[in-house]
Structures are given as C-alpha cells and as structure tokens.
N, C-alpha and C positions, 0 to 999 in steps of 0.2 A: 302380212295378212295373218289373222289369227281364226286359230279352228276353234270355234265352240257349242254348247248344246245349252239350250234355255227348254226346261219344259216344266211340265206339274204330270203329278201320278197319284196316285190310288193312295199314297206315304203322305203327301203333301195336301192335298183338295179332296174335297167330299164330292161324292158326283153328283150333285145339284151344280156345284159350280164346273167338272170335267164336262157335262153335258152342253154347256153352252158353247165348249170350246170344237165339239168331236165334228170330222168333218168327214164326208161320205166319201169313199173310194172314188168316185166320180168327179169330185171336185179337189180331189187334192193337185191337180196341177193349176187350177184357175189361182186358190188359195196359196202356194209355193211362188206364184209369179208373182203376185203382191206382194209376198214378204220380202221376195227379191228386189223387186222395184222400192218398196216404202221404207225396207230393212235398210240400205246400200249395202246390202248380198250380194258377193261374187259367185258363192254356191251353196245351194240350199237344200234340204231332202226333208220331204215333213213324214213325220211317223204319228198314225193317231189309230188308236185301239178304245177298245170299253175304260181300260185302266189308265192308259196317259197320251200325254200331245207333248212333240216334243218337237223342236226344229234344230235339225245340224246343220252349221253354216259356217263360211267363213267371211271373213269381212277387216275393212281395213284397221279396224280400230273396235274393240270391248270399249262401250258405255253404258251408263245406264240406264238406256233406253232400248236394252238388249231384251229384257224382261217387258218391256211393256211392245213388243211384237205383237203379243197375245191379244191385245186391244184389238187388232184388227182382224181376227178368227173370229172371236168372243161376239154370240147371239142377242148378249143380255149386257145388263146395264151394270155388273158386277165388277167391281174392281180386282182381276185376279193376280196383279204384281205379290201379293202375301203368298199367296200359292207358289209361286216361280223360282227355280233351281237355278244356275248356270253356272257351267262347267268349262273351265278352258283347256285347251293343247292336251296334255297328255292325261289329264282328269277328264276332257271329253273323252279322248279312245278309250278308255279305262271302262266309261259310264256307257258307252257304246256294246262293247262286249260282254258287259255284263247283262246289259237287257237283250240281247240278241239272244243270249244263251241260257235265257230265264232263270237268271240268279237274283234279279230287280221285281221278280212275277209275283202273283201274290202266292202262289203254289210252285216254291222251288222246284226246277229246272223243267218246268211245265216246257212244251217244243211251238205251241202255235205263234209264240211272239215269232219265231225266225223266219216262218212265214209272211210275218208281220212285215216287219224288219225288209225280209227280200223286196216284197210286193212296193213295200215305201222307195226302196235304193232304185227298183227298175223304171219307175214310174218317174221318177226327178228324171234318170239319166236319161230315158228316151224322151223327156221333153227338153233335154241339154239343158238343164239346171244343174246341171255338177261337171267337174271338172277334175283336175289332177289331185289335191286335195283330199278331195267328197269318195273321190274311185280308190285308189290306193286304203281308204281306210275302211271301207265298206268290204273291200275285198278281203283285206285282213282281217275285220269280221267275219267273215262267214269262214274263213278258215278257223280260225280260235274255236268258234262254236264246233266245227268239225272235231277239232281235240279234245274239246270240252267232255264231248260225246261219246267218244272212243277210248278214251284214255279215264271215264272217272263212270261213276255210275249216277251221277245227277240228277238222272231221268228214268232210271229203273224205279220200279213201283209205286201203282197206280195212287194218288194220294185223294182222290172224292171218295163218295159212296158211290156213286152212280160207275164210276172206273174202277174202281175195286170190284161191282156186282162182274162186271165184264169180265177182268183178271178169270175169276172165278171160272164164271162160265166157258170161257175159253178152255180153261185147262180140263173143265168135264168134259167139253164136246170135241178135246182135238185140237183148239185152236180155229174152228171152220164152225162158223155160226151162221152160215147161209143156207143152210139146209133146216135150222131150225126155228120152231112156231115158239111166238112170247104173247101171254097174254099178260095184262096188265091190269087187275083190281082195284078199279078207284083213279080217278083220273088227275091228281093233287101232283104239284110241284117236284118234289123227291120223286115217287113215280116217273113219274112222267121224263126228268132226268136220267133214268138208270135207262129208262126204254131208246131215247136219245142215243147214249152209249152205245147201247146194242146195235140199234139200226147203223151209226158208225162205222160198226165193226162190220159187216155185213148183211143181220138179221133181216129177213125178207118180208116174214109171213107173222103179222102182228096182229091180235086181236086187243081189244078193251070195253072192260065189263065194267058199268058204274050206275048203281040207282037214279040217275039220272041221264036215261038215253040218251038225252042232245049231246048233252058234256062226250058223253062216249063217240059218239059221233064223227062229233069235232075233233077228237084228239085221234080217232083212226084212222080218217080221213088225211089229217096233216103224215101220215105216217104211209100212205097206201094201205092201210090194213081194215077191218070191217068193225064194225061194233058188237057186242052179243049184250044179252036183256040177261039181267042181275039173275032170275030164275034161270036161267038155262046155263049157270057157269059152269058148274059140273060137269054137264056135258061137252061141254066146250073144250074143258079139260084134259079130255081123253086123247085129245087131241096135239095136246101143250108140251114141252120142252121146258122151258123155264117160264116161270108164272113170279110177277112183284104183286106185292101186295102191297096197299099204300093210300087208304082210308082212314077216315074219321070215326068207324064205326069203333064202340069203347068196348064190343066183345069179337068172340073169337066165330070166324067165318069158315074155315076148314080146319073140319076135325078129325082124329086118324080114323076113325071108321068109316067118314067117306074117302079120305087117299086110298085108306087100302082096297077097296070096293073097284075106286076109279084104278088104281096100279093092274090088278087082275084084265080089267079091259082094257090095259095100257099093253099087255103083255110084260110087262114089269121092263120097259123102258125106263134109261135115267130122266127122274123128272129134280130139276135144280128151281127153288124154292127162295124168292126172298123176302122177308117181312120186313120192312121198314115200319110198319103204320105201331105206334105208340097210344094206348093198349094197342099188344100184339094182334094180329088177325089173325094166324094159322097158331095151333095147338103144337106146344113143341116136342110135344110123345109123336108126331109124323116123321121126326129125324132118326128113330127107332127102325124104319122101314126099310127094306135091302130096296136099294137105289136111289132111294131119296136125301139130296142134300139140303138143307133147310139152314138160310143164313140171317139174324135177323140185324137191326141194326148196332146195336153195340158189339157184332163181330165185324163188323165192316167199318166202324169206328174204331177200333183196335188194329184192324189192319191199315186202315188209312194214317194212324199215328206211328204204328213201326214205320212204314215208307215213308216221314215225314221223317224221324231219326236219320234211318239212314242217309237219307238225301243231306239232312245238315252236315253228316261227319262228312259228304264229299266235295266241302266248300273249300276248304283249305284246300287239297290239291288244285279245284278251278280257279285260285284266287291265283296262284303260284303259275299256272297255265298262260291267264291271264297276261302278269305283269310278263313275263316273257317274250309275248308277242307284242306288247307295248315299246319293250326296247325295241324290237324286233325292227316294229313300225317304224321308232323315232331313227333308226341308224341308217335305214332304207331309204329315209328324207335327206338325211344327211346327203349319202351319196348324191342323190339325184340334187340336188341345190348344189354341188359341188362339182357336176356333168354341167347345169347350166350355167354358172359361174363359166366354166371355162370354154363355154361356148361363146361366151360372151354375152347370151338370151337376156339377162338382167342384173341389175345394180344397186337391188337391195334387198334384204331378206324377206319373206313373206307369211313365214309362220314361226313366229317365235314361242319357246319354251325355255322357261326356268331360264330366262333373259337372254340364252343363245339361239342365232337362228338354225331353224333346222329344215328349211324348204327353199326353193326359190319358182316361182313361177313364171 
C-alpha cells in the first residue's frame, strides 16, 4: 500500500481554477467517499481551504490517474491535471507537516491551517475513512505542529496590516479589548479588515461613519455595532478608543485642533489611531498629543515586514523539527509491520519507501 498526497495550492493554480475544485465543510464526507469508491482508496482525508485541495490517501498502487482524482471534485470544464502535485511515503509526511504548521501558508507560520488540518482528519475518521495509515500520520502531525510552536517562534508576530493594527492595540489597552469602543471611518476593504481583527480579538462596541449611510449600515450591522452620520463623527468620538480611518477622501479629515478639543471631553483617555487611507486622513501633528497613538500605514507595513524576517530566519530550525519526526514516523511503521509480521496478520508489505517496506496492515 502506498501513502500519498495529490493536491494543487495557491503555488500551483490561480483561484479561478481552486474555485471550482473548493468543496463545503458539509460535503466533504459525500466528496471523500467517491474518491474512495472511484480512487481504489483504502484511506482518504480531503483537506480544502481558500488556498488548496488536497487529498491524503493510500492505495494499492501510484498511477497516473492519481492526479486526475480531481476530475471528480472539479465544478467546471477545466482541465486541472497541470495544476497537480503528488507526493509519495515520506515526501507526503514531510508535505503534510509542513502545511499543518503553516510553513506551505501564504503568510508563514499563519495557525488557521491546523485547524484546517484538524477539522479535515476528524471528519474522514468519524466517517471511518481512515485507518492505521491515515491515524498514525495525522497524529504525528499534530504533534510536530506542537513543537513547531514551542520550540521556534514561527508564528510570533502579527504579519497583515489589519493583525499588526491589533498587536498594537492590545499592548495599549492591556491585552483586553472588550471593554473597548472602535469606530471605523469609511467602510473600504483595509478598514473593514483591521475592524475584523479587532472584533476577533474581543472588541464589542463598534461604530462606522461613512458619507454613505447605507454602506455604514451594512457594515455595522454585520458586526452588532450601529452606524453614525459622517456630520456627527466628532461626537461620536468622544466616545472612541481606537478610531481606522480608511477612505477615499484625498484630504485630511481630523485635524489636531479638533483631537485636542475632543481629548479635553475625552478626559484625555488613551485614544489609538490608525490611518490606513492614502492621502492620509488624520493630520500627523495629532501624534504630538499626550495620549494619543497615531499609526499610519507605512508603519504597520514596516512592521508587518520585520515579522515576516523573523518568521523566515525560524525556517531552518522547523525544517530540522520536521525531518526528525519523519524518521520518527517512518521507524514507528517499522515496528508496527514487524508486531504484525509476527503475528502472522499479513504477507506483504503495504507501504513502501525508498523501495523498503515500512508498514504492514
């Protein structure tokens, strides 16, 4: 039997063609039993995200008709066999723990894939799609990702703009952002990401001001928070904690003589400030004011590329992590093909690597 992974990612296909492939949480066991059934899968676990579709499986025999699985996912009429990887035995575990532990992500050592990852493994196994295999390796996944984690900084700092604005704001309030109020200036895409972030983190109490009430609306609305009318922001203000700014307007919308006006009726609480919108919208003489942080985007672009540094220099230790738990893996097959050898359970190999077997099932 041989272990391997066939998929396409975010590296390989444009997502016009990953779209056709992406298949709902709810249908991943319908879509796993077919490829069991039409694959001749012994065990199969499908993993699909915004970024890739992948299926781990084993099976009596690599052909190459391993890649054109995907045919039977695939919405559209597209040939995606050019898009398709496959990985065998110890290149799949290898390719397995590396996307587990978001060293495959498009923003190294990002953590939602292991959720990914998890959600995909529980989902096969409680539909008994996997077996000794599929379990043993998945397991040893999620342990590697544990050292990955503990042992390297991978995943220390924040690498968007919208998790950077967070970073920040966290370390002004404490770490406890559920006691505080975010208004949001301009309801645009950036915006609207950092305010994302926030509510993540626990932000409760959200306002959004944008010359177009509906827009505002909609995007408070999606958020539990309330809208305010472009005229009344000031006021609104006084009320604020951290304020994005993040319009199309090509002048500047707060100026320091109204912060300082608003800080006075603030009782000069810290008010944290962030200008994304290019031209700036707030005056940068407001960073002058005792309590006021003012971050615009090319400081949150500089930050976002130091954490991208660092995160590279701690590849090498992950990589090293890695292959360790690879042996780890392969000598642990050993054994257990060598308990049921002498069980007498079976009488011929079932997963071979680098032409020795190393399982028996």
């Amino acid at each position: 039997m041989k272990l391997f992974v066939a998929g396409l990612s975010y590296k390989t296909a444009p997502v016009e063609v990953r779209e056709q492939l992406a298949v709902k949480p709810s249908q991943l066991v319908c879509h796993a039993c077919r490829l069991k059934l039409c694959g001749d899968l012994h065990e199969v676990v499908l993993l699909s995200t915004c970024n890739r579709v992948e299926i781990y499986g084993t099976t009596p025999r690599i052909t190459s008709r391993i890649d054109g699985l995907f045919q039977l996912l695939t919405t559209g009429s597209t040939d995606v066999r050019p898009h398709v990887y496959v990985h065998e035995d110890a290149a799949a575990a290898r390719h397995l723990f590396q996307v587990a532990s978001g060293l495959e992500s498009m923003v190294i050592g990002e953590t939602e894939i292991t959720g990914q990852v998890k959600t995909a493994y529980d989902t096969a196994r409680a539909a008994r799609l996997t077996g000794p295999v599929l379990n043993r390796l998945f397991q040893k996944t999620f342990q590697t990702v544990k050292d990955i984690r503990s042992q390297t900084g991978i995943g220390r700092g924040a690498t968007s703009v919208g998790s950077v604005a967070v970073e920040l704001a966290e370390q002004i309030f404490r770490h406890d952002l559920s006691q505080q109020t975010i208004i949001i200036i301009g309801a645009g895409p950036m915006g609207e990401a950092c305010v994302r972030h926030l509510a993540k983190k626990g932000a409760k109490s959200i306002l959004v001001s944008n010359r177009s009430f509906d827009r505002a609306e909609a995007l408070a609305g999606e958020f539990g928070g309330r809208a305010v009318h472009f005229d009344k922001l000031l006021d609104a203000m006084r009320e604020a904690d951290i304020v994005v700014a993040s319009t199309g307007c090509p002048k500047t919308l707060l100026h320091r003589a109204d912060v300082e006006a608003m800080l006075r009726a603030r009782r000069n609480r810290p008010l944290f400030l962030i200008d994304i919108s290019v031209p700036r919208n707030i005056d940068a003489d407001v960073q002058r004011l005792p309590n006021v942080y003012l971050y615009n985007i090319d400081d949150l672009e500089a930050i976002v590329q130091s954490n991208v540094r660092l995160r590279e220099q701690e590849l090498a230790v992950c990589h090293e992590i890695i292959d360790r738990r690879v042996g780890q893996l392969l000598a642990k097959l050993d054994l257990e093909k060598e308990r049921l050898y002498d069980l007498g359970l079976q009488s011929q190999p079932v997963w071979v690597s680098g032409g020795a077997a190393v399982l028996g099932s």
